[in-house]
N, C-alpha and C positions, 0 to 999 in steps of 0.2 A: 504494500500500500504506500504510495505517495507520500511524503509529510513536505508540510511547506517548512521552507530555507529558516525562516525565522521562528518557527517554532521547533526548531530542534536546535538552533543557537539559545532561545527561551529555555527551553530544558535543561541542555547544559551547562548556563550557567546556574540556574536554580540548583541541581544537584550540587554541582561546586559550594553555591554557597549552606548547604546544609554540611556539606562534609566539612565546612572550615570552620561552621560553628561545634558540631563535632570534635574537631582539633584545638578549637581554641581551650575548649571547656575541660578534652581530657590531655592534652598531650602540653600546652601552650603556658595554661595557667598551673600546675604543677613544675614545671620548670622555672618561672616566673616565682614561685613560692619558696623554691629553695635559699638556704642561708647566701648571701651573696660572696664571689668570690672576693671584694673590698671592702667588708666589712670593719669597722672601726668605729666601735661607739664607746660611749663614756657615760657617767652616772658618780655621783657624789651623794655623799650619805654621812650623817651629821650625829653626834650624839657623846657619850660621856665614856670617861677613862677613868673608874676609882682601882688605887691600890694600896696595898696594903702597909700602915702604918704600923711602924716598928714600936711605939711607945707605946698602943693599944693594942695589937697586934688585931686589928680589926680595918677594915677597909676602909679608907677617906670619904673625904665629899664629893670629890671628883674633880674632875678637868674636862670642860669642853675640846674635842678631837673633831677634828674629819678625814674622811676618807675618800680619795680618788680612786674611782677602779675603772677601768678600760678594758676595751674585750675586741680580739683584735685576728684577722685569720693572717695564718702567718703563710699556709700553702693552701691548695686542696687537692686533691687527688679521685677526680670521679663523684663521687658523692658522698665522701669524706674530707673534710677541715679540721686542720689542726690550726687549735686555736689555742691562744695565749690570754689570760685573765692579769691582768698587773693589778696590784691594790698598793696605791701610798696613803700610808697614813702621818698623817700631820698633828705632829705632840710637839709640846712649850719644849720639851730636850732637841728635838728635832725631827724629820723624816724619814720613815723605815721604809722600804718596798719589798713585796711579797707578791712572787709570780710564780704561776704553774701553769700548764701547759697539758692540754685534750685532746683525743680524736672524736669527734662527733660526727652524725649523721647530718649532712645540710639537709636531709629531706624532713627527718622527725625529731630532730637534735638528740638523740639517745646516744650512750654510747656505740663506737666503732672501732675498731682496726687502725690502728696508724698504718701509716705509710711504709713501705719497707725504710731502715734507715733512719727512722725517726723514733725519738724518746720521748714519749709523753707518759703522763700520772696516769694511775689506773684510780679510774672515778666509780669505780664497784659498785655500776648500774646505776649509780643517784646522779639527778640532774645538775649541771653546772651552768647550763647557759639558759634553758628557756626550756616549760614543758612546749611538747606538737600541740601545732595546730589544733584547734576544737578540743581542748583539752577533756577530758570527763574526772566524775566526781570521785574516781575512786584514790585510796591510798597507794599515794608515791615516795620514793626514796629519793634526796635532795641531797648531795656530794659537801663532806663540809673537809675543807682542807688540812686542818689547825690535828685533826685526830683521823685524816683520810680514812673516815667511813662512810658508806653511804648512810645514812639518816633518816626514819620514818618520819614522814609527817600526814595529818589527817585531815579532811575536808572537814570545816565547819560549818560555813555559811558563805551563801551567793548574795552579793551587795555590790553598791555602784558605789564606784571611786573615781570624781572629777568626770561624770557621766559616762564613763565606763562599766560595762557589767562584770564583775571578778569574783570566782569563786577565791573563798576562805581555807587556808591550808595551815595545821600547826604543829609544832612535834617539840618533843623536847629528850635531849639525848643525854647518858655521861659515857665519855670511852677516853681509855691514854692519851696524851698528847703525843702526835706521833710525824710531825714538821719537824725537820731539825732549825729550821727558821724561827720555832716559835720557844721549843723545847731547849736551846742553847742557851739563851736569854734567861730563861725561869731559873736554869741549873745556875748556873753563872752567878744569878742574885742568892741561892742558899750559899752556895761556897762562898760567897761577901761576908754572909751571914753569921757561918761556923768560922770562918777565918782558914778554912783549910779542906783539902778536900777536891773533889769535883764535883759535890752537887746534888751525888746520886744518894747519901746518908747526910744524917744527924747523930751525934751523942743523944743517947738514951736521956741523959740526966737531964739535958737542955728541954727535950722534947716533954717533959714531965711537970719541970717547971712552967711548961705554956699549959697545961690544963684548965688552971681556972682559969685564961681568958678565952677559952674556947665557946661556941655556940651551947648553948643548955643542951640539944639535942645529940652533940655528939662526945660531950664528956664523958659520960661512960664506957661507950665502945671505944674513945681510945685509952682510958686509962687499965681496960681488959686488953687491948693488944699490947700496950710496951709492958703490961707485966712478962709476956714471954718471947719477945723479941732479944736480939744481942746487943752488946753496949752500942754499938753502931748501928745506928735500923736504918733499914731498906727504904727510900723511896720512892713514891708513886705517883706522879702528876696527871692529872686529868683534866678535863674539860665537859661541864655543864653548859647544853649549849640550847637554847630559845629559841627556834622559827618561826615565824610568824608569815606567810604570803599572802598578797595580791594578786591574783593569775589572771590574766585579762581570757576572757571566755571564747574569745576569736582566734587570736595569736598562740596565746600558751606563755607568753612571757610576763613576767610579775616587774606588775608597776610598783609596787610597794614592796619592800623588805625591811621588816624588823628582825634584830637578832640581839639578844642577852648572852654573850658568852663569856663564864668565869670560872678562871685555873685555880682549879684547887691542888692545897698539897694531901699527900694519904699516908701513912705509912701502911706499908707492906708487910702483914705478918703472916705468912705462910702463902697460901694462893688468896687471902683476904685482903681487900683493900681498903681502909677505915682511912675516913676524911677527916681532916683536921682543922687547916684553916685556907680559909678562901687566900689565895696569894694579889688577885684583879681582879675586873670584871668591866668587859667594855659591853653598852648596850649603844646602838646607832640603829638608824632606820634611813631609808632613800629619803633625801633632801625635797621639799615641794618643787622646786627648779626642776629638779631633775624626773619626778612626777607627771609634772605638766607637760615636760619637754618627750618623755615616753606618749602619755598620751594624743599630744597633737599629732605626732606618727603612728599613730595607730588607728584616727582615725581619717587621715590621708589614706594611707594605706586599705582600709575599709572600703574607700570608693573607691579606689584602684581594682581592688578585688573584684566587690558589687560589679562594676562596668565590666570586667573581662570573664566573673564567672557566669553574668545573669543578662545584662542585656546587650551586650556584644553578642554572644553567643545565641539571643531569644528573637533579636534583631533580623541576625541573620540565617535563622532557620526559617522564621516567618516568609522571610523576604524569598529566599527559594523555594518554601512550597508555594508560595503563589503564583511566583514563574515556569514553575512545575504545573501548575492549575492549569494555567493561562494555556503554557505548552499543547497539554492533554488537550484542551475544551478545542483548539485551534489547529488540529493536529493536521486534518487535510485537506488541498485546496478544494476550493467550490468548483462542480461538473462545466465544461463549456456546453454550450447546445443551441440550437438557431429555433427552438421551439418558443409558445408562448411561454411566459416565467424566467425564461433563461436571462443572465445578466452581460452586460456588457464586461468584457475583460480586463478594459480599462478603468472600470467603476467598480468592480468587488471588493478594491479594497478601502474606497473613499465613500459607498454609499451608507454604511454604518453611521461613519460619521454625521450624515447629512438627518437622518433619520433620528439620529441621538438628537441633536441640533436643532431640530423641529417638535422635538417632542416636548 
């Protein structure tokens, strides 16, 4: 059967444009969503430093701190970034920096595989940079550097933050300190302390004499461990550590982070770790700046999305089945004939119009 020239140009392109909303929707915008390969953001987070005063042997008032952290892809490899986390933190002594280094998934940001050739922390399953996309409610593990474990935390509550929707996530851990970044420093100020040493013990007799200014609730367990401990006891530094998230409900990345975390010392008597006295405790939370400044890219980003997942894509499926319609409805030319009814050759395709035109 025949088909006139411009209804099979009609068709064609109609199919075309279904197959590109197609593409865009599955092939286009999943690529577009991954972690970029120049990535290079920043976020400042604001909050106190108390530690521990040696005349009371109880924690200070504190010091106002901040902290710069930057998060930065250093390669990628396929669908794997290694990324670098910097954090400086800014004290009246002066500026510390503390970097570690990831392989993550640009597609779901979980962990991955490095590269061959390349050394990065093993983040043991817990999130470092951002939960996926469309994140859900359930319980996640959140990577905490200071005692490199992954970290439970729990879904609380969905709430809007600076008209944002964010599910609520919170956990609270204790495990070793296990950074030598952070664990060099602690050791360092007991061996100040005993005047001798490296850190890792106390004199029995010193440690005994701290009892009464210990916390009410832990006097007892320790004055039951250094009973049978040796002149020199073991010990054991920890970290008590706070999470609090904001997880933006589209993205998966937390516009807000609070954290409480405070080193404690323990001593070690057998495989028992009995807490003694808090050594710090810094609590910070993301800066408003830096709040606002997450959010206004998130909801740029939103319409970005919206346009390329929903009406780019709805645009032009429409747009081609209708060309597709057109196609079909016009498919073969009209019979020539010298009978009555027959039309002029030259007017078949302009008499529609005249009749639309009139009507």
């Amino acid at each position: 059967m025949a088909m006139r020239r411009s209804s099979i140009v009609l068709l064609i392109v109609g199919l075309l444009l279904i197959a590109a909303a197609a593409a865009i929707k599955y092939v286009a915008v999943p690529q577009l969503s991954k972690l970029p390969e120049d990535t290079n953001e920043a976020a400042t987070f604001a909050g106190t430093l108390r530690q521990l005063d040696p005349t009371t042997f109880a924690l200070d008032a504190g010091t106002p701190i901040t902290i710069d952290r930057s998060v930065k892809v250093d390669q990628v490899a396929g669908d794997t970034a290694v990324v670098t986390s910097t954090a400086v933190t800014h004290l009246p002594s002066g500026d510390s920096t503390d970097a570690h280094t990831y392989a993550i998934s640009r597609t779901d940001y979980t962990q991955a595989s490095a590269p061959d050739g390349v050394q990065v922390e093993d983040q043991r399953g817990g999130v470092t940079l951002s939960f996926p996309m469309n994140p859900t409610t359930d319980d996640a593990l959140v990577y905490d550097s200071v005692t490199r474990t992954a970290q439970p935390v729990t879904y609380t509550e969905t709430s809007t933050l600076e008209g944002r929707e964010v599910f609520g996530f919170t956990g609270t851990t204790t495990a070793p300190i296990a950074d030598p970044a952070v664990l060099g420093p602690v050791k360092a100020g007991i061996a100040a302390l005993a005047q001798n040493g490296d850190g890792s013990t106390l004199p029995k007799a010193m440690l005994q004499s701290l009892i009464p200014a210990l916390p009410a609730d832990r006097t007892d367990d320790a004055r039951r461990a250094l009973e049978t401990v040796p002149d020199q006891v073991p010990l054991a530094f920890t970290s008590q550590n706070t999470t609090t998230l904001a997880v933006d409900t589209r993205f998966g990345a937390p516009i807000n982070t609070a954290q409480t975390q405070t080193t404690v010392l323990n001593v070690q008597s057998g495989n028992v770790t009995v807490p003694l006295l808090d050594l710090s405790e810094v609590q910070i939370q993301t800066s408003d700046a830096s709040i606002q400044s997450a959010v206004q890219k998130f909801v740029q980003g939103e319409r970005q999305l919206n346009l390329l997942t929903v009406w780019v894509p709805l645009a032009s499926a429409l747009l081609g089945a209708l060309l597709t319609i057109i196609a079909i409805i016009r498919r073969t030319p009209r019979e020539r004939g010298d009978g009555p009814g027959t039309s002029n050759p030259n007017e078949s395709l302009t008499q529609p119009q005249v009749t639309r035109a009139r009507g």
